[in-house]
N, C-alpha and C positions, 0 to 999 in steps of 0.2 A: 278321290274315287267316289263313285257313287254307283249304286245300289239300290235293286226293289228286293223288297221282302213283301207278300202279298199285295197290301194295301200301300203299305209304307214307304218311305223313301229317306236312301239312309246317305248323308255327306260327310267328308272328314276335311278338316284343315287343320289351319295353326296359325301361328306368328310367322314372319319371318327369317327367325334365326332357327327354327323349329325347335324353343324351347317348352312353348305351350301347344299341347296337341287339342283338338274340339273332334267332336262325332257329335252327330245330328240324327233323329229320326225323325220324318216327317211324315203325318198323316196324309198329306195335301200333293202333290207335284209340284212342283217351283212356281210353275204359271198361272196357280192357284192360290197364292197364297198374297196378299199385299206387302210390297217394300214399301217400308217408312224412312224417314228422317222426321229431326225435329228439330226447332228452331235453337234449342238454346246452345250458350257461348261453346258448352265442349262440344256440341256434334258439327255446329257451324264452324271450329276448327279442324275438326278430323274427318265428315263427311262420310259417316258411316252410311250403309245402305241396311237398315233392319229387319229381321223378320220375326216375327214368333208362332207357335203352333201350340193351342191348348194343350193339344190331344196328339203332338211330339215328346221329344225327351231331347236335351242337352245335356251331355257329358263334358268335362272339362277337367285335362289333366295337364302337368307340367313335369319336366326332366328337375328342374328346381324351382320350388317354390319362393323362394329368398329373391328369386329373380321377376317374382309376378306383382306389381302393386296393383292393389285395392284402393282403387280413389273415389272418395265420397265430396262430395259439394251440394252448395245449394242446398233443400229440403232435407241434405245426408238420408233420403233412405236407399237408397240403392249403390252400390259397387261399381265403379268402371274399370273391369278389368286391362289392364295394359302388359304388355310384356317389358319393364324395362332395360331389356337390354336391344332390341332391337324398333319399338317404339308402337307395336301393332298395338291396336283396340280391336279386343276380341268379343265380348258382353257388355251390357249392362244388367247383374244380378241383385235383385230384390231377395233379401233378407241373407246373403251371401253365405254367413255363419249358423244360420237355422238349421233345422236338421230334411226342411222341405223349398230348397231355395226355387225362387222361378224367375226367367230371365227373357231377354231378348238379344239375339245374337247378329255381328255384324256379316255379312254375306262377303263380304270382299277378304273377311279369311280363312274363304272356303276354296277349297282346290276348283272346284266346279263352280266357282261364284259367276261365269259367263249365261248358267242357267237361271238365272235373275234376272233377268235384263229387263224388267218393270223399273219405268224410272219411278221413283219414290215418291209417295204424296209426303206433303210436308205435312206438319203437326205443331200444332203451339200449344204447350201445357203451361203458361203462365198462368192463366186464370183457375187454376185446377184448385182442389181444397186439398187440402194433406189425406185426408179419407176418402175422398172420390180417388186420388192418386192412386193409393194402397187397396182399393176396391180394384180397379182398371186393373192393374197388376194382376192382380191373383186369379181373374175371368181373364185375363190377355195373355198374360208372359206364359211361358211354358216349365215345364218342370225341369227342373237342373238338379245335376250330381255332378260336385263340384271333388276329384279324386284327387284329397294332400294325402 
């Protein structure tokens, strides 16, 4: 479903088995905002399409959490949320268990994900520094409240 609230613009989805629900607020309209990808191995298998919003809010809740893995790799600092039992990639959250996590969220698990339709510019964060990383994040990814 989606939603204006003044300025804002609000999306809900999930996983496919609807065990993980997401709501989004976004400062922007969809067709403002850039879709990402990036190169490395997990998104080159899963083809997420990304967005994030400074000055949004991502929520993120599940029916069972026992059912949600946290998969870290590579640099381990960020979360890739998956549903396992149906297989969706829902986020990628920086600092997941923090008490001010921020995130980038995949558009293709959003009911209205047809309002994206930017094909995504690609991105290569190999050369990145672990603190240029964790800098990018915290000016990029958007705010999350992550509901166990």
């Amino acid at each position: 479903m989606i939603s204006k609230v003044g300025a804002n613009v609000d999306f809900d989805g999930g996983c496919h088995c609807g065990n993980v629900q997401v709501s989004v607020r976004l400062s922007k309209a969809p067709e403002d905002l850039a879709v990402r990808a990036c190169t490395c191995s997990f998104c080159r298998s899963h083809k997420p399409r990304m967005i994030s919003d400074p000055a949004g809010l991502l929520s993120v809740a599940a029916n069972d959490w026992d059912l949600v893995r946290f998969y870290r790799f590579g640099t381990r600092t960020c979360d890739f949320l998956l549903c396992s039992q149906c297989g969706v990639f829902i986020a990628a959250v920086s600092d997941a268990n923090e008490q001010s996590p921020r995130a980038v969220l995949n558009v293709n698990c959003l009911k209205d994900r047809a309002q994206f339709s930017e094909t995504p510019a690609m991105h290569d964060f190999d050369g990145e520094t672990l603190d240029t990383r964790l800098t990018r994040r915290r000016v990029n990814w958007m705010p999350t409240v992550i509901d166990r």
